[in-house]
C-alpha positions, 0 to 999 in steps of 0.5 A: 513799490507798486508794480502797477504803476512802473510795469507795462507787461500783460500776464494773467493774474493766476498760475496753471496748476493742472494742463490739457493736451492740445490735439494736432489734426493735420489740414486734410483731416480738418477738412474732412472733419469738417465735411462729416460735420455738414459744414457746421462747426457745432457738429465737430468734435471739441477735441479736433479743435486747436483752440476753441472760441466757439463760446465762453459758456461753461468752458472756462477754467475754475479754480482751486478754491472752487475745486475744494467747494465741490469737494465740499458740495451736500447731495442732500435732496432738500435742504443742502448747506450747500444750497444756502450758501449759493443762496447768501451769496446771491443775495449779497450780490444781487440783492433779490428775495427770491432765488432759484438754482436751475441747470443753466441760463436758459431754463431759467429763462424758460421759467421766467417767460412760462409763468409770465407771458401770454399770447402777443406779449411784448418783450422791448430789450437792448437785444436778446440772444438766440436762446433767450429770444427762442424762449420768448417766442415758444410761450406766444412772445414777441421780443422787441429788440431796440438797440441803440443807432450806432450799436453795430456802426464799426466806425463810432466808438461810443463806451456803451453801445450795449444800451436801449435806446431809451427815446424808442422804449419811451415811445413803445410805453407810451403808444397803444401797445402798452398793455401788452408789454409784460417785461422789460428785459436788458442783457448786461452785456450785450452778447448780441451786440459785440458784447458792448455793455449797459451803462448805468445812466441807461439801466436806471433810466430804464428802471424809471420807465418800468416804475412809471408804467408799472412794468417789470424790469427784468436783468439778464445777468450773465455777463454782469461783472465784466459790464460792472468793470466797463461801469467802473473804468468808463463812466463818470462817478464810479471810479472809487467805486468796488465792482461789488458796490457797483453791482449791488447798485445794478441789480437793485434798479431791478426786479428780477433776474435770469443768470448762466453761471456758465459765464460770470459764475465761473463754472461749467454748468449752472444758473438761477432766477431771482426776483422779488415778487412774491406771486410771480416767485410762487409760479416760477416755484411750482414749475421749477419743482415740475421741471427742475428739481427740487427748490433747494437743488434745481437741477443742479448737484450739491457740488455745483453750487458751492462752485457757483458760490465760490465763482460769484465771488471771485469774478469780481475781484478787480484783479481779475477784471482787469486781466479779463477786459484786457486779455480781449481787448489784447485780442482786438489789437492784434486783429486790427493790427493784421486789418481785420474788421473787429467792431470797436470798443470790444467788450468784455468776454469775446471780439467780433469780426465784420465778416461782410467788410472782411470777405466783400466779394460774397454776398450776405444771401451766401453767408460770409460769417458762415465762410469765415468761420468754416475757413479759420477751422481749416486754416488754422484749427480754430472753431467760433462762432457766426452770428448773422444770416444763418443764426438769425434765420434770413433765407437764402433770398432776401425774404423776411419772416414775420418774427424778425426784427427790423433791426440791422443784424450784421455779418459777424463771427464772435471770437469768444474767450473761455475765462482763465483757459487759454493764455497769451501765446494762444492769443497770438496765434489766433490773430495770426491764423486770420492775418493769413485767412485776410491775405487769402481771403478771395479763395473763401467761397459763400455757402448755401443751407441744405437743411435747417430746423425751424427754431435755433437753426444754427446747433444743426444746420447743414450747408454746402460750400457753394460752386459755380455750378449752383447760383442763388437764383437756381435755389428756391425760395424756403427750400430745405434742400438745394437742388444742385451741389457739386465739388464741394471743396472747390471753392474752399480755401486750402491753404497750408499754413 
């Protein structure tokens, strides 16, 4: 009998062997912690969080298996087993010739834009994330970011809102910026876009694209194997198909690929590079060896690539996909039961919140996400994560640097869950620390920044809570510092749970 087809009740599709003690702070000391940390939940210390959603990147749990691999893991400088067997199983998956292990997403990334792009570059995505797009812009880039129109609409439910809009790149391809568009680059799934995965249909109508104008094609792959399962559940043709086939399918549309093992890989640390032109690979070589390490090691120790090698594999089985998809979309339920905002359908590796149609009564120049995300932290012990005005670099004014794409960026905290780390209870707990937030919700005050670095403010940004005594037209306009900031916790919640 098939358990499957008689039984409706959720549970994880492995057993805890080895536990972590979760650390109680009491309210006030939440607060002060938050205080020492400038209002940036990024400067707190992980083990004065309950539970941690602030990224799924290297956080998950690996398994037995994978801890045998690191047992297993050659230290040899060059030439390590360890190294080859990453390197077959990348190519079995991705099925590309030329791959190189780097210490995680972003220096591959690095790598990649270093040796392909010039000054004015154009860089046409579905939507890059933060790092990804930071990278573009350091080596004289310019991300062009083309998402679909209901991408970021909370009321269409469409199964693929991750996709490039296809009639936008077509036109770019087409116009008289063509010659500088060195790559095409999709991000499966969409981290930026409510973690909303590609369909295939749009990956291969990209491909055509690419081949046509002769342009690279070029997959961020380190969400792959939950966009293979929204593939295989969501869209016609591929029902009957493995998540292996389907991936193989994916990636052989491509011509190379940037991938954080710190996500699909299962693994704390990690990633690599792959592509398949030859030239292009031989630069990449050279600066990996200048920057990373050697080629057969990367930045990376023995250990870590045999974890990765084991990760790959197991991430996906179907088994796992199914509860991992799941366990998020269980998440999304329980918020919208208690009327939060989530953007709908959720993906595959976190939820997120409309914090702008959660807390109406602050305006987006005062950083709802920023409050919200502040407000979860003291109420309930949670840390996650903002992607909006802070993030994506708005001013306190409405002003709009040169840089910024026109697209709609939204007001949002992503709830990202570490793989195989938290389980159903956690889960719960989670939604009903926003239930209560919502119920309180006109007690969260906006904040104003007090100092931000020019790139990726987010890691380091200091802000104040903002009091009645400060009013946005009192602050001008790109100023580092505000002039007047009193109370500081006058306006914040603090509400015993």
């Amino acid at each position: 009998m098939d358990h499957e087809h008689h039984f409706q009740t959720f549970y994880e599709p492995f057993r805890i062997k080895t536990v972590e003690k979760i650390k109680h702070l009491t309210q006030e000391q939440r607060v002060q912690r938050l205080e020492e940390a400038n209002y940036n939940p990024f400067m707190l210390n992980s083990d004065d969080i309950v539970i941690d959603l602030l990224t799924d990147s290297g956080t998950g749990a690996m398994s037995a298996d994978q801890w045998a691999g690191v047992m297993k893991g050659d230290e040899s400088y060059a030439g390590s087993p360890s190294y080859r067997k990453f390197e077959k199983v990348v190519k079995d998956i991705f099925g590309f010739r030329y791959v190189f292990p780097t210490h995680q997403g972003r220096a591959a990334e690095r790598i990649l834009f270093q040796c392909s792009l010039g000054d004015g570059d154009l860089v046409p995505s579905n939507k890059l994330f933060d790092t990804t797009q930071a990278n573009v812009q350091k080596y004289g880039g310019k991300a062009m970011n083309l998402p679909i129109p209901e991408a970021l609409d909370i009321n269409r439910k469409i199964p693929f809102k991750g996709n490039i809009d296809i009639y936008q790149l077509k036109d770019l391809l087409t116009s008289q910026q063509e010659s500088k568009i060195a790559m095409v680059m999709i991000t499966i799934t969409n981290n930026a876009i409510s973690g909303a995965p590609v369909s295939m249909e749009n990956i291969k109508m990209v491909s055509k694209l690419c081949r046509q104008h002769g342009i690279p094609f070029f997959l961020d792959a380190c969400r792959f194997a939950e966009n293979v399962w929204f593939i295989k559940t969501c869209e016609d043709g591929y029902a009957q198909r493995t998540p292996l086939q389907i991936a193989r399918e994916i990636f052989s549309y491509a011509d190379g690929c940037t991938m954080s093992a710190k996500k699909n890989g299962l693994v704390n640390i990690g990633g690599f590079l792959a592509l398949n032109d030859k030239d292009l690979a031989e630069k990449c070589r050279r600066e990996l060896i200048i920057s990373e390490g050697f080629v057969t090691y990367g930045g990376l120790a023995g250990r870590d690539l045999e974890a990765i090698a084991v990760g790959l594999r197991e991430v996906l089985d179907g088994d796992y996909l199914r509860y991992q998809v799941g366990f998020v979309k269980m998440l999304a339920d329980l918020l919208i039961e208690h009327r939060i905002p989530v953007l709908t359908p959720p993906g595959g590796h976190a939820v997120y919140v409309d914090a702008a149609a959660m807390l109406t009564h602050i305006p987006e120049n005062q950083f709802p996400a920023w409050a919200l995300v502040c407000a979860l932290y003291v109420e309930g012990g949670i840390r996650c994560c903002e992607i909006g005005g802070v993030m994506h670099g708005r001013e306190s004014k409405t002003t709009k640097s040169e840089d910024e794409s026109e697209d709609g960026q939204g007001e949002l905290v992503r709830l990202a869950i570490p793989r195989r780390t938290y389980t159903e209870s956690h889960i719960k707990y989670v939604a009903e620390v926003f239930g209560y937030v919502y119920k309180h919700r006109r007690k969260i005050g906006g904040y104003i920044i007090t100092w931000a670095p020019p790139v990726l403010r987010h890691f380091s940004v200091r802000l104040k809570p903002m009091t009645p005594s400060v009013k946005m037209e009192e602050v001008e306009e790109g100023q580092e510092v505000a002039r007047q900031v009193q109370g500081c916790c006058n306006s914040f919640s603090r509400l015993v749970l």
